[in-house]
Structure formats: C-alpha cells, structure tokens
N, C-alpha and C positions, 0 to 999 in steps of 0.2 A: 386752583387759580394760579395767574403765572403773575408775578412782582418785580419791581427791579429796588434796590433797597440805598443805594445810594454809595457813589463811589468813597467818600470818606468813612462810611460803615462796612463795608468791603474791607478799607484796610485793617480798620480798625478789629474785626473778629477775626480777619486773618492773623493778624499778630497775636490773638486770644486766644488760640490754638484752636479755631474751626477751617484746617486744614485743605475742606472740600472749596472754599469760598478764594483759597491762595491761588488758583488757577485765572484767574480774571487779574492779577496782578501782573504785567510784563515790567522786566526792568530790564536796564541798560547790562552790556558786560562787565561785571567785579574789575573795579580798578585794582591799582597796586596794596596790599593789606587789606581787601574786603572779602568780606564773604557771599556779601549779595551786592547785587549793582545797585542803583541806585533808581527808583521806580520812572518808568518810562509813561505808560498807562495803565489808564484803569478803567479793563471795559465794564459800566454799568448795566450788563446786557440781562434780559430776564432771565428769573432763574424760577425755574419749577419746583416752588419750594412752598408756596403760598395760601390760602387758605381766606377762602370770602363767606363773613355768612351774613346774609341780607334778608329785612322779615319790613312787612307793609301790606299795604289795603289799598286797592283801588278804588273810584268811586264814580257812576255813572247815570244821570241821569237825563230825561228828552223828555217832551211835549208838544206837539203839533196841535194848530186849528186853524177853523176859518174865521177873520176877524167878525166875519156878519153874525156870529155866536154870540158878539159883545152888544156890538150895535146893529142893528140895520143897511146902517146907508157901506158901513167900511168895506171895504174891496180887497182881496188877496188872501193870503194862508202866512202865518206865522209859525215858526219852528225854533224852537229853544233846548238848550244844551250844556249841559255842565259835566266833564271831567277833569277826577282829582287824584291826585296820587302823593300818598302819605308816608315816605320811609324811619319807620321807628326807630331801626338800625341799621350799620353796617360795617361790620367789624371783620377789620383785615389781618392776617395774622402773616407773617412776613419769614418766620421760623428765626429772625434775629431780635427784630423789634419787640419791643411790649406790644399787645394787641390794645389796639386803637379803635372807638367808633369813630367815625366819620362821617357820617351823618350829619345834615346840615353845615358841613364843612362850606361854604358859598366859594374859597377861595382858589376853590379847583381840584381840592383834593376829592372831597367825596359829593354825593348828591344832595340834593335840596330837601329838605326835610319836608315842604309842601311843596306841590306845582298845579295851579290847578289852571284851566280853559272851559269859557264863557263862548257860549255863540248865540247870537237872534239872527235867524232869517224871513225876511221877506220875501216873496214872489206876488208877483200879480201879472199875469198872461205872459208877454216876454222880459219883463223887467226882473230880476233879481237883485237884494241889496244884501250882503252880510255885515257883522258886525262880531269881532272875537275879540276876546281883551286874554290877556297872559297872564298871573299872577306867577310869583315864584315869592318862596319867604325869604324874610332874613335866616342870619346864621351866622356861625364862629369863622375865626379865623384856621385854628388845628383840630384839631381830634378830640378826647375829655381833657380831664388837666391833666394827664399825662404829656402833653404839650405844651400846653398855653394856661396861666394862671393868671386874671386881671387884678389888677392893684387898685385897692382901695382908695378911697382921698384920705389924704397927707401919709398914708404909707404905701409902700410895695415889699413883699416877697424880695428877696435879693434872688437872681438865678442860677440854674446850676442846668449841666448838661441834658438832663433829663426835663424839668419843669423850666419854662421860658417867660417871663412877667412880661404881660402889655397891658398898656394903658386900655385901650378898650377891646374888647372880646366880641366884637360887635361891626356885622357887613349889613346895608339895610335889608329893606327887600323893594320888588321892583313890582309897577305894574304897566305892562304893555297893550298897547289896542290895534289892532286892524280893522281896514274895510276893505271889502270887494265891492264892484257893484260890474254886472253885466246887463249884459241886451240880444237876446237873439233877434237878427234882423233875417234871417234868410231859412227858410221850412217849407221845403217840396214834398211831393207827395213819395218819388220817391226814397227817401228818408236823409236825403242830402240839409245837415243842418248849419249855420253858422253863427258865431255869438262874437260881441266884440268887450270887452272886459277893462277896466281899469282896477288895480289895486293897490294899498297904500299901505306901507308897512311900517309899524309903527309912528302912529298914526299921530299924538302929539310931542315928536318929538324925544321923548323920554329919555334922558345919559343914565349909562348906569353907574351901579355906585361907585365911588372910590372905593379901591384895594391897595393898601401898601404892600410895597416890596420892597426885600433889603436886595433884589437886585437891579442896579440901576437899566438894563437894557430888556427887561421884563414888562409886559401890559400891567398896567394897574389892575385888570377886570379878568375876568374868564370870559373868553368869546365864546365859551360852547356853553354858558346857561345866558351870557347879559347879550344884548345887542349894543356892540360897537361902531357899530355904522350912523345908525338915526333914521330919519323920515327918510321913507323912498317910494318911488313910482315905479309902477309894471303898467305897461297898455300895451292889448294885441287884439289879433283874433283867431281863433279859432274854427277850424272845419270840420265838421265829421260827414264822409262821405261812405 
C-alpha cells in the first residue's frame, strides 16, 4: 500500500537518523555559520513504504413476489433488498507510525465499521416506485488509544505526544432514505421505450453529524461517507432506442 505519513513526522524521523525519509525535506541555501539552511518545504508526497490489512463480511440478501400471494385483490410485484458490509479491521502500518486500526474511524481516516442498504420495490404495469434507506454507524474519532483516549467525568488522562485526551470518543451514526418513482409512458413494438423518472435524494432532510476540527478551514463532516448537501430533486426522461 502507498501512505503519506505527514510533513511534521517526515521531519521529525529525518532528524532520528532515518535518512531515506531526509530527501523530501528542501531547505533554503546555508546562511553565514550554518550548516544546513533553513527548511523551505516539505513535500508530503507518498511513499511506498506502507502496508494495509483489511478482514470483513459482506452480507446479502432479496425476496421478490406477487402482492396477490398475500391478498387477492393487491396488484403488482414486490422486491426487497438488504446489503451489508461489516469491517472488523483495518490496520495500516505506515513503516514510521505505531500500527493503527482504523476501523470505524467515521472522521475520515478509516472506513465505517457497518454500512448497510435497504431497498422495497414496487412495480405494477408501468409505474415503478423505490424506496432505499442508507445506514452507516457510529464511530471514533482516531485509531485505538493509540490516538485518542476519552476522559472520564471529573478526570482526564493529561496528554502526551503519542496518547491525545478528548472529551468524547464518539461521531453518531446516520440514517439516510431515498425515492425513485418512474413511469414508462412510451412502448412500441419496435422496442423503442421511454420512461419519465423523479428522484429524491435524501429524502427527510437528514444533516450529518458534527465533527470537530482543530482546523478552522476544514468541513466539520467527511463528504465521502455523510451527505453535505440535504434533500435534492432529479427529474428527467429517458429513451432507449
């Protein structure tokens, strides 16, 4: 796996005499009595040095019928849908760092320790309606307490470079819904179809959770697990010719 480990830790094992890591350091030209200049940049660029190992379950399950199986009079077919996906761990090793799980990290570091998707659908002749809901769990802020240690009520841990005290250890979890619903109005014979579609993405609304950060020009949230947008509308149509 390829990592990038972080420009203050760059310097910092370059000065600890891992030598190979001093190349990503440019400095300025030695002024008068220096021996080295004085550091210009520091490129945090990957380094192929890293090491991922990731263990989980996937989980899969459908049902289809026809409503008239329940009752008589009901009209259409019903299809339902559940996958889930469960990462136990995921432990990155970085060749500097302590090796870390990350797992359930929610704050962007690692994946979601549950993620699971709900679907029901409907048809009846040309009408189709779906229905998907998103779960995603809670989760920490860092990695084990190799990171991040929470403080008790009326004490805390004092910190130190390695182990970091916060108040809570704790991102919620979310849950998301959608709808489709379409309409094929147009079916020739020869196979010219067309359908006209509205969908509605997350569907009541749902903010996600707060995430602090100590940097002030950073998202509160991860926009690639929470939805930072809100309710939105799609409508079109479609042709298959």
């Amino acid at each position: 796996a390829v990592a990038t480990v972080g420009g203050q830790t760059l310097v910092d094992r370059c000065f600890a005499g891992e030598t190979s890591l001093c190349s990503a350091i440019i400095r300025n030209a030695p002024g008068p009595g220096e021996t080295l200049g004085t550091i210009k940049i520091v490129e945090n660029a990957p380094f192929n040095l890293a090491s991922l190992h990731q263990q989980g379950w996937d989980f899969e399950a459908s049902y289809g019928t026809s409503l008239d199986r329940f009752v008589e009079s009901w009209k259409g077919d019903l299809a339902l849908r559940a996958l889930g996906t469960h990462v136990a761990f995921s432990r990155r090793d970085d060749g500097i760092n302590p090796v870390v799980n990350y797992a359930g990290t929610n704050s962007g570091q690692g994946p979601l320790s549950w993620r699971w998707t709900f679907s029901a659908n409907y048809s009846l002749d040309r009408f189709s309606a779906t229905w998907t809901g998103r779960f995603m769990s809670s989760g920490r802020y860092g990695g084990d307490t190799i990171q991040y240690l929470q403080c008790n009520p009326g004490s805390c841990p004092e910190s130190n470079p390695t182990i970091r005290t916060i108040d809570s250890n704790h991102i919620d979890s979310r849950f998301y819904q959608d709808l489709a619903l379409t309409y094929r109005f147009l079916e020739t014979d020869d196979g010219t179809t067309a359908q006209a579609y509205l969908n509605v993405s997350n569907l009541m609304n749902k903010k996600p959770p707060l995430v602090a950060s100590t940097a002030y020009w950073y998202m509160t949230v991860n926009p690639q697990m929470y939805d930072v947008v809100g309710r939105r509308f799609y409508a079109g149509i479609r042709f298959e010719m």
